[in-house]
Backbone as CSV, one residue per row, in Angstrom:
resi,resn,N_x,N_y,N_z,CA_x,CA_y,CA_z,C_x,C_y,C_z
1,UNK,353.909,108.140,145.011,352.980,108.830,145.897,351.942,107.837,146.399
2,UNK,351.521,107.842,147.791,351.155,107.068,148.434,348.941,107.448,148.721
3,UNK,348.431,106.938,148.013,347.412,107.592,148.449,346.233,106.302,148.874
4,UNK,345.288,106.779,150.039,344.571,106.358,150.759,342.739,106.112,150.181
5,UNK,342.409,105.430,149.686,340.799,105.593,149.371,339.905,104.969,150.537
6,UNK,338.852,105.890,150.975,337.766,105.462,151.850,336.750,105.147,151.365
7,UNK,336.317,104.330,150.890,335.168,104.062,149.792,334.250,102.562,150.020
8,UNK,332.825,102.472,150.820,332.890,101.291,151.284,331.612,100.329,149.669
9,UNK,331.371,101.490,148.802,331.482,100.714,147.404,332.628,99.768,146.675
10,UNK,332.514,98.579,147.381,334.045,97.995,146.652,334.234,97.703,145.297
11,UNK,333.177,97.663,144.723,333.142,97.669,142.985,334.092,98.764,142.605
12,UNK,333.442,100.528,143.115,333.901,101.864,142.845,335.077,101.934,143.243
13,UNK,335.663,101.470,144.337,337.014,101.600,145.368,337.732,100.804,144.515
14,UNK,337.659,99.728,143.558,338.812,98.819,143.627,338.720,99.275,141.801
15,UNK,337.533,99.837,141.036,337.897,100.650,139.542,338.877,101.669,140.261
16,UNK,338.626,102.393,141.119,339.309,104.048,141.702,341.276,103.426,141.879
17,UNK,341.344,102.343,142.337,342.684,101.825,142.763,343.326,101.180,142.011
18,UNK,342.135,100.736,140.440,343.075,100.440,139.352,343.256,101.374,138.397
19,UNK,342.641,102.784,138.507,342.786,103.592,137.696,343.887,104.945,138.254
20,UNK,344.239,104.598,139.287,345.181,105.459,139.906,346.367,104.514,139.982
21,UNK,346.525,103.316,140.151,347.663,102.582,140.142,347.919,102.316,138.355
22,UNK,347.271,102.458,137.808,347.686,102.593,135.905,348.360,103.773,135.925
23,UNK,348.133,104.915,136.758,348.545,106.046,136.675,350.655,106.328,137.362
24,UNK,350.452,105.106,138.150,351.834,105.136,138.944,352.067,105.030,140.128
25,UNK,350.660,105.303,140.953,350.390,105.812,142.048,350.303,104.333,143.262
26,UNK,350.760,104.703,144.392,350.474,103.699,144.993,349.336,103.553,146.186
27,UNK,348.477,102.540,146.589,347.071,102.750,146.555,346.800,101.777,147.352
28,UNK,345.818,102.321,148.773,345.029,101.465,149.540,343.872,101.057,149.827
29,UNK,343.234,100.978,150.372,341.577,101.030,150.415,340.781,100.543,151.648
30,UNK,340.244,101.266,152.293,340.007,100.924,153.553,338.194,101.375,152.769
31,UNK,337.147,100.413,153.251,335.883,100.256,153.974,334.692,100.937,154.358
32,UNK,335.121,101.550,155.438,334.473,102.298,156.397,335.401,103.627,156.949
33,UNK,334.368,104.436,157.543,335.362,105.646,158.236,336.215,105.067,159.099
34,UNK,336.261,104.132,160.350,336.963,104.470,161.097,338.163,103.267,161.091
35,UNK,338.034,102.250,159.818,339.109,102.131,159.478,339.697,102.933,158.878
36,UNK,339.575,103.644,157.802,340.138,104.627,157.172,340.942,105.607,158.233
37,UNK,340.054,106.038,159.273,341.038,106.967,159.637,341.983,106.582,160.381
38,UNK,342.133,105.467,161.120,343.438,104.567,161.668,344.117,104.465,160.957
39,UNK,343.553,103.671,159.291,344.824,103.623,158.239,345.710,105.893,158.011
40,UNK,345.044,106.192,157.904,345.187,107.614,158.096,345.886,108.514,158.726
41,UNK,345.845,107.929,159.839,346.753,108.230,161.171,347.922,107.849,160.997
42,UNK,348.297,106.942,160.042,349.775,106.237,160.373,350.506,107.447,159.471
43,UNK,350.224,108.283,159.558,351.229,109.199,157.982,351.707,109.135,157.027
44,UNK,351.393,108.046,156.497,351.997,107.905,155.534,351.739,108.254,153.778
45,UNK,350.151,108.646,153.959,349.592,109.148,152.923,349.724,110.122,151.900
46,UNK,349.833,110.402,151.096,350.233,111.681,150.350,348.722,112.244,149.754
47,UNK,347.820,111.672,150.216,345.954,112.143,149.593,345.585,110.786,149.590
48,UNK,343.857,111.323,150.471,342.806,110.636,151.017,341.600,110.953,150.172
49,UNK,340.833,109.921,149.807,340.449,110.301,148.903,338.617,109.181,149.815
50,UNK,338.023,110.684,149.743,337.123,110.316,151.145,335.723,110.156,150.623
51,UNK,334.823,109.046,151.021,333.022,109.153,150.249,332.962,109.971,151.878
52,UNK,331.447,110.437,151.295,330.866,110.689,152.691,329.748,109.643,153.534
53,UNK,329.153,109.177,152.550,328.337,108.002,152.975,328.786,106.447,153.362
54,UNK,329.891,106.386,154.499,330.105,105.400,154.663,329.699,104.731,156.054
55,UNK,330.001,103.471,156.301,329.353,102.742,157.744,330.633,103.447,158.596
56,UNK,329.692,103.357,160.289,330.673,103.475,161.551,330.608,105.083,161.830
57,UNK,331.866,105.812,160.789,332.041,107.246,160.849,331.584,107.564,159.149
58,UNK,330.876,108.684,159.151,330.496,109.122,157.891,331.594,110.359,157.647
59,UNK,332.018,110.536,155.943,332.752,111.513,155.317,333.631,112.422,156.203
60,UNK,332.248,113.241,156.759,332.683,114.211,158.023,333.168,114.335,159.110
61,UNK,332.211,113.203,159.257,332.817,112.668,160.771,334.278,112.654,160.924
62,UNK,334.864,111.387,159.674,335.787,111.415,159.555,336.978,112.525,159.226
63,UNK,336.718,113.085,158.529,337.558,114.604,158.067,337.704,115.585,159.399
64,UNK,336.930,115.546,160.078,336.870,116.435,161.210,337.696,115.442,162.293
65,UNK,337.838,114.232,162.622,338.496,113.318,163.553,339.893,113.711,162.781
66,UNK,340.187,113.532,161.651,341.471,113.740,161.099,342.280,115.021,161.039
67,UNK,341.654,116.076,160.818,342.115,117.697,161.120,342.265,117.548,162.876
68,UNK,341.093,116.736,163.372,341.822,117.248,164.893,343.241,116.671,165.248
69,UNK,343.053,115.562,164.741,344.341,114.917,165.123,345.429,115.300,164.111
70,UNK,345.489,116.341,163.668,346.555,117.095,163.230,347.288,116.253,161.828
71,UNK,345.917,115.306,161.476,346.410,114.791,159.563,346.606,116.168,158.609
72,UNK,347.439,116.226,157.903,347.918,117.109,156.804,347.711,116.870,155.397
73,UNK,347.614,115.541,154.915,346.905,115.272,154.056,346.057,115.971,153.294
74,UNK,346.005,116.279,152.132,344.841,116.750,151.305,344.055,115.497,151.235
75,UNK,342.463,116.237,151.322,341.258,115.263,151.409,340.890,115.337,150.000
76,UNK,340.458,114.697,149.169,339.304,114.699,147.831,338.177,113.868,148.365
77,UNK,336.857,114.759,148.732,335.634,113.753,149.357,335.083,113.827,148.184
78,UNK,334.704,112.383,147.923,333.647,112.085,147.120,331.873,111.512,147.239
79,UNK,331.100,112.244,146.793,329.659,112.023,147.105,328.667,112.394,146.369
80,UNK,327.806,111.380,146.338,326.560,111.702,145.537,325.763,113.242,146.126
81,UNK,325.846,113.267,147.184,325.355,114.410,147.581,325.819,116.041,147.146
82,UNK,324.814,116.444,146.068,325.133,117.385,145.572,324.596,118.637,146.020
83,UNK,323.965,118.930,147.022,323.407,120.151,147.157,324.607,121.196,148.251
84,UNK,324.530,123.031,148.122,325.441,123.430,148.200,325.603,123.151,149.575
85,UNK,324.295,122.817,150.501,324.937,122.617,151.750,325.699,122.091,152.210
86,UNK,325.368,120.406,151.334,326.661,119.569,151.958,328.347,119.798,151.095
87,UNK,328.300,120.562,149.994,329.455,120.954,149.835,329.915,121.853,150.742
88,UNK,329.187,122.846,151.391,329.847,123.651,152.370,330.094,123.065,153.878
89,UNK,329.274,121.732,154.383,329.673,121.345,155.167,331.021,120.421,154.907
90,UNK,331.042,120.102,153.996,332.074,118.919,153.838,333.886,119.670,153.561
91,UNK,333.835,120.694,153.169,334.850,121.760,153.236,334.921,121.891,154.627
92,UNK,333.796,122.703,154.894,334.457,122.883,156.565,334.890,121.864,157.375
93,UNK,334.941,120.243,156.888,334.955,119.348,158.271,336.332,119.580,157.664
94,UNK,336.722,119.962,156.449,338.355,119.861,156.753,338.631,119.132,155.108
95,UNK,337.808,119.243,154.256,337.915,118.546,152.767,338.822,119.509,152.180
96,UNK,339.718,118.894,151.094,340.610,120.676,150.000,339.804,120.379,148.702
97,UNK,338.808,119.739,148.461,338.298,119.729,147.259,336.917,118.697,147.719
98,UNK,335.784,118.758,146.287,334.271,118.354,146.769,334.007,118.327,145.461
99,UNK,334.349,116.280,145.015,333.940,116.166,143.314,332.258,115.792,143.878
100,UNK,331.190,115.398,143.320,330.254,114.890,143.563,330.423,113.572,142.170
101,UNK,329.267,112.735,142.493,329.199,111.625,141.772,327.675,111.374,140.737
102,UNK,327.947,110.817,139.734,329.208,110.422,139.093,329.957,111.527,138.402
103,UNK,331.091,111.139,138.313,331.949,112.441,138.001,333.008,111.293,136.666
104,UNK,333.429,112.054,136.044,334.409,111.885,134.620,336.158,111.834,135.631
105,UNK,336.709,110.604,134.932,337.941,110.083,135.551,338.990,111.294,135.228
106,UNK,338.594,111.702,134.403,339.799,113.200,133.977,339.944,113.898,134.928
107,UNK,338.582,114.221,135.470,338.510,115.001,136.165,338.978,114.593,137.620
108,UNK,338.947,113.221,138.029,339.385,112.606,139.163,341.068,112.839,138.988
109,UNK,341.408,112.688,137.934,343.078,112.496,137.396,343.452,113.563,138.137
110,UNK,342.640,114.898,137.256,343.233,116.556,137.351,343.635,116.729,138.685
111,UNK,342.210,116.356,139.785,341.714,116.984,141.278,343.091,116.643,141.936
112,UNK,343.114,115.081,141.922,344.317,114.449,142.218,345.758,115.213,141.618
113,UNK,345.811,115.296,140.685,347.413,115.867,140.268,347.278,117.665,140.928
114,UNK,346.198,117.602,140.733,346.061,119.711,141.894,346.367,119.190,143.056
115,UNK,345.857,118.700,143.853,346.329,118.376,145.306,347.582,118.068,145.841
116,UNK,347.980,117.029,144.669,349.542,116.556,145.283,350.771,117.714,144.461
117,UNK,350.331,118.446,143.814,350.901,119.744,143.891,350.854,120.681,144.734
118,UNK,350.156,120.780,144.999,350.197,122.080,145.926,350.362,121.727,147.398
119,UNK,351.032,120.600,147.837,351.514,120.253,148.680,352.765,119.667,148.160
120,UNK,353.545,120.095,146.834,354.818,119.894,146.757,355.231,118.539,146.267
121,UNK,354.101,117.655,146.282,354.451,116.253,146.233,355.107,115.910,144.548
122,UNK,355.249,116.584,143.678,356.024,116.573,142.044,356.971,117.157,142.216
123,UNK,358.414,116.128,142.365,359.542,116.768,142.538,360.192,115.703,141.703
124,UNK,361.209,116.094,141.249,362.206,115.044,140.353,363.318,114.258,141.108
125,UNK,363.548,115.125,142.152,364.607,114.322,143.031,364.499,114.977,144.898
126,UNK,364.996,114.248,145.635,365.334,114.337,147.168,367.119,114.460,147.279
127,UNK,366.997,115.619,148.362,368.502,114.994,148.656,368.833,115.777,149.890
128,UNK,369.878,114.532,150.474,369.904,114.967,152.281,371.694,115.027,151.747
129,UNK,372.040,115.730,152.373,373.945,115.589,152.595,374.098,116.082,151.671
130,UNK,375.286,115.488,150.937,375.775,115.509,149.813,374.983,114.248,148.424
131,UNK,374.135,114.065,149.066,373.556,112.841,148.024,372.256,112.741,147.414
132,UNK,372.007,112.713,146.601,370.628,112.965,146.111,370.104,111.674,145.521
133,UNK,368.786,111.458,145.275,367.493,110.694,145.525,366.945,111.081,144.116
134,UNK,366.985,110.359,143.231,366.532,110.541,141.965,365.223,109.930,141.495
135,UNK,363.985,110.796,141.194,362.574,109.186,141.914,362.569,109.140,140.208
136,UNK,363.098,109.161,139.147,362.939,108.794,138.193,363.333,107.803,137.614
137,UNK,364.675,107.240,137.899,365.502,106.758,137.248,366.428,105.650,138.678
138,UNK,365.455,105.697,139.857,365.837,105.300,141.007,366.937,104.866,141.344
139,UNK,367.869,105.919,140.821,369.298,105.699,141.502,369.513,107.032,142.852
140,UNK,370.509,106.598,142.972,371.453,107.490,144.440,372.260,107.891,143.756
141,UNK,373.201,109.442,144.255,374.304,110.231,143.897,374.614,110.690,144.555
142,UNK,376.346,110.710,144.302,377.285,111.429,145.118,378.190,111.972,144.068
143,UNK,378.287,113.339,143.851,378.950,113.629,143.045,378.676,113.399,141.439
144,UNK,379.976,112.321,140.917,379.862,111.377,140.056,379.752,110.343,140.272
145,UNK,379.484,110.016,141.311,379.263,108.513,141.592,377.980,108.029,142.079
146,UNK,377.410,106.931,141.439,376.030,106.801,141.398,375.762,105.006,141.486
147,UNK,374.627,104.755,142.097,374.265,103.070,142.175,372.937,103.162,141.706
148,UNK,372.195,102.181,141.397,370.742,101.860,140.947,370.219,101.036,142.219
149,UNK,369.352,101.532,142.340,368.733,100.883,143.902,367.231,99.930,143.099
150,UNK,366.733,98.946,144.019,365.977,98.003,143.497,364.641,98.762,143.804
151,UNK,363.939,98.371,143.552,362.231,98.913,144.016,362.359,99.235,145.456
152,UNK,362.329,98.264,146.533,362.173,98.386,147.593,362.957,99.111,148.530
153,UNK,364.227,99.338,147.906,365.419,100.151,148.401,365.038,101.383,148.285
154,UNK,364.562,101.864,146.348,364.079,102.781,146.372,363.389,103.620,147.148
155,UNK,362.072,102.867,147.674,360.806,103.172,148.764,361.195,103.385,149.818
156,UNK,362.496,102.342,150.511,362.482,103.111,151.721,363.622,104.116,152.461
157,UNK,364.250,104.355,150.763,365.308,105.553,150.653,364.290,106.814,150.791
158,UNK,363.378,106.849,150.175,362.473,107.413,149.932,361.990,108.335,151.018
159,UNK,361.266,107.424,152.099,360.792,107.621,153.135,361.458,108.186,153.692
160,UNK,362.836,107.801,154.223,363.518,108.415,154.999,364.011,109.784,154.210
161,UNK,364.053,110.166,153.199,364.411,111.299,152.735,363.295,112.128,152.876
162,UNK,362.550,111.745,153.100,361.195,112.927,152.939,361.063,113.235,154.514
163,UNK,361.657,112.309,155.151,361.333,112.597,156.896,362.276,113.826,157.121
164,UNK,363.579,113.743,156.401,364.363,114.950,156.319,365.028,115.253,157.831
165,UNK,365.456,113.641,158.417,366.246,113.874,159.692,365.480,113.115,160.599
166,UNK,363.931,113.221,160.498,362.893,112.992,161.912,363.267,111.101,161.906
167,UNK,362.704,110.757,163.049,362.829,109.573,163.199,361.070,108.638,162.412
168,UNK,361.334,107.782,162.035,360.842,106.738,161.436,360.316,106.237,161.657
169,UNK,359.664,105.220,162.541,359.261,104.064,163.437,359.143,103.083,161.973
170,UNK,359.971,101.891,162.624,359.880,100.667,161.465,358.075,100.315,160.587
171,UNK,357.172,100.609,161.735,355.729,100.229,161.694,355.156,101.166,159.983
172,UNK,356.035,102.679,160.215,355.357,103.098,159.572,355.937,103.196,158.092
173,UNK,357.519,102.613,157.869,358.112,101.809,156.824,357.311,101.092,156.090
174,UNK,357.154,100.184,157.294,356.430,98.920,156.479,355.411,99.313,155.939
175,UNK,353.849,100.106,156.545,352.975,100.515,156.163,353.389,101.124,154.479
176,UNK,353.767,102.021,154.272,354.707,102.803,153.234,355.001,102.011,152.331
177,UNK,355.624,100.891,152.506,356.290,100.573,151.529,355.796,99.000,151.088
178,UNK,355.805,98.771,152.317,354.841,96.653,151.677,353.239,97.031,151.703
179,UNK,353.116,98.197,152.458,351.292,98.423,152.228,350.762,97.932,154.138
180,UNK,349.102,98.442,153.853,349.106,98.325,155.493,348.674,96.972,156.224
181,UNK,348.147,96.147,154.848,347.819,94.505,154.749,348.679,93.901,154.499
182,UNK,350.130,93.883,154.299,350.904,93.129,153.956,351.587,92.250,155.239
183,UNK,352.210,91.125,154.762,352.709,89.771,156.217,353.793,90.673,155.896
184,UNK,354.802,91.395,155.492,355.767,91.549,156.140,356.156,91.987,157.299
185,UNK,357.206,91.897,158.122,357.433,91.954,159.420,358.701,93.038,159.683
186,UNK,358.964,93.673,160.745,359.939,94.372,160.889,361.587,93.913,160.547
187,UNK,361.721,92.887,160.502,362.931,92.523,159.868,363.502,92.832,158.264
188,UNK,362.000,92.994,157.690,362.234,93.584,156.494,363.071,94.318,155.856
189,UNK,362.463,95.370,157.074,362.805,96.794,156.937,364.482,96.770,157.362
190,UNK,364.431,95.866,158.322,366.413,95.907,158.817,367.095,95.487,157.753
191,UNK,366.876,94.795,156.834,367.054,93.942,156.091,367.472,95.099,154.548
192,UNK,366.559,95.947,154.162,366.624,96.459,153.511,367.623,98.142,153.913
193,UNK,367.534,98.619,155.051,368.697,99.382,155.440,369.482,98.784,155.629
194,UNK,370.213,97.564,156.071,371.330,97.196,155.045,371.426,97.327,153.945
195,UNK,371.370,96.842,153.226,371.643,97.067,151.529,371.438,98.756,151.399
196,UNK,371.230,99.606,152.092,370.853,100.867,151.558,372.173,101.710,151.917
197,UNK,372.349,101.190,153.722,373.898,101.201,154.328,375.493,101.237,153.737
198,UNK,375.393,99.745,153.069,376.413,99.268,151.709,375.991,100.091,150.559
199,UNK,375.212,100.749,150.193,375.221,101.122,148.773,375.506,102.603,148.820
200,UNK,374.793,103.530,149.800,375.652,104.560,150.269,377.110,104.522,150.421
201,UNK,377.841,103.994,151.037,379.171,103.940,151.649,379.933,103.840,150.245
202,UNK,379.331,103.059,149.074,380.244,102.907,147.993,379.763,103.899,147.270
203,UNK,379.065,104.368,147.266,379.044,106.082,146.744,379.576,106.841,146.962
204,UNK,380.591,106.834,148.365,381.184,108.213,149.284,380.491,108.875,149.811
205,UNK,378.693,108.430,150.071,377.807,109.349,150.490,378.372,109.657,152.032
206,UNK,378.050,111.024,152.521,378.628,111.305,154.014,376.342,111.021,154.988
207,UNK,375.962,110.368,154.026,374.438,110.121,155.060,374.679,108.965,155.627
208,UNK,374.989,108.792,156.779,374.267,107.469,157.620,372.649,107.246,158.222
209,UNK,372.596,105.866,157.588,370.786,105.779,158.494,371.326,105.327,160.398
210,UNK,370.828,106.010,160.379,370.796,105.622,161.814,369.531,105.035,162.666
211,UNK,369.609,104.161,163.837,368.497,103.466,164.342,368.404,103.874,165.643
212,UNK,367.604,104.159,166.015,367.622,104.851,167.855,366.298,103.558,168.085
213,UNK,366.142,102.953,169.254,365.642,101.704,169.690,364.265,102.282,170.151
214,UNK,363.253,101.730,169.605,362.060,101.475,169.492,361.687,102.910,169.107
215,UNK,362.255,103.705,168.134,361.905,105.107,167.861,362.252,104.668,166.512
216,UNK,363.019,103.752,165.773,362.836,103.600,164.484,364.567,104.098,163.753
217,UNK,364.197,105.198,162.406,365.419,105.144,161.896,365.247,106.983,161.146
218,UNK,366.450,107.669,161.227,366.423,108.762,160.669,368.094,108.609,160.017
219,UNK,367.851,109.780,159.366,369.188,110.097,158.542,369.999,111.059,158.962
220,UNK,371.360,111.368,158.885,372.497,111.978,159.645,372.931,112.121,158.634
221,UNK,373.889,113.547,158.327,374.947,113.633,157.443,376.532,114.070,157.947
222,UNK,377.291,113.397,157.696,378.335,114.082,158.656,378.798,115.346,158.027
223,UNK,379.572,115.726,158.617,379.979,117.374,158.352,381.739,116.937,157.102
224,UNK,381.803,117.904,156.665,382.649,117.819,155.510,384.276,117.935,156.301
């Protein structure tokens, strides 16, 4: 699970990204609001995890730029500001939860594991066609027949299974899976649907990835 921190305390932001990446989780960290909400925009997030007191765009600002532009994301805003007003404003810009600070990491754990539930995000496996997506044990299946996919195969089996058909754009692969600072380059990503291509096919899986040109990559299953 892919989650986003807006936090322009980098002491607090980078404890918050080692205590959620101990957890399993995979983890970014943007600054200010209106990097955050660019990083935000790309979809790839599974929970944003928002201060309100930051430079450029503040909390709200931001949460309200992001509901307009139709982010789905669960928000967790975090802020010293404890009085009920600004909890009721900070809900309405579009927050699903309002820890204030300082707050107990349990309780950061819990907020977090409520959110990415109730948007479905705890599932044991994916599966398009006849083939299923195992996020435990990161193999592929067909039937009885099964391969072990590497980390990165994993991730961007991943992706495309959760798109559930829609198309891809390579940009937002990469974001996803090398992170939104990373030098890797779109070849990567070609690079790694190969190997995903070959490892399907020797499964008997009936999913092809498919690539439609400058729209990226979705999944197809053929008919039986």
């Amino acid at each position: 699970m892919n989650i986003l921190i807006i936090e322009d305390d980098k002491p607090l932001a980078g404890s918050l990204r080692a205590l959620l990446e101990d957890r399993g989780y995979q983890v970014e960290n943007a600054y200010d609001g209106e990097t955050g909400v660019q990083h935000a925009l790309l979809g790839v997030y599974d929970l944003i995890i928002l201060d309100v007191m930051l430079p450029v765009l503040d909390g709200w600002q931001a949460a309200r730029r992001l509901r307009s532009e139709r982010c789905a994301a669960p928000i967790l805003m975090l802020t010293a500001r404890d009085q009920l007003e600004d909890r009721v404003e900070g809900l309405n810009a579009g927050a699903d939860y309002y820890l204030t600070k300082p707050f107990d990491t349990r309780e950061l754990l819990a907020c977090v594991g409520a959110l990415l539930r109730r948007q479905g995000g705890q599932v044991d496996e994916l599966r398009f066609g006849n083939t299923a997506l195992d996020l435990d044990s990161c193999t592929l299946a067909c039937g009885e027949k099964w391969v072990r996919l590497s980390a990165r195969e994993f991730d961007v089996m991943r992706c495309l299974m959760q798109a559930k058909g829609r198309n891809l754009p390579k940009e937002t692969i990469l974001a996803r899976v090398w992170g939104y600072d990373s030098n890797a380059v779109e070849n990567h990503v070609e690079v790694y649907v190969g190997f995903l291509r070959k490892k399907l096919n020797s499964i008997g899986s009936n999913v092809r990835i498919e690539a439609v040109r400058r729209l990226g990559y979705h999944l197809e299953a053929d008919e039986a």
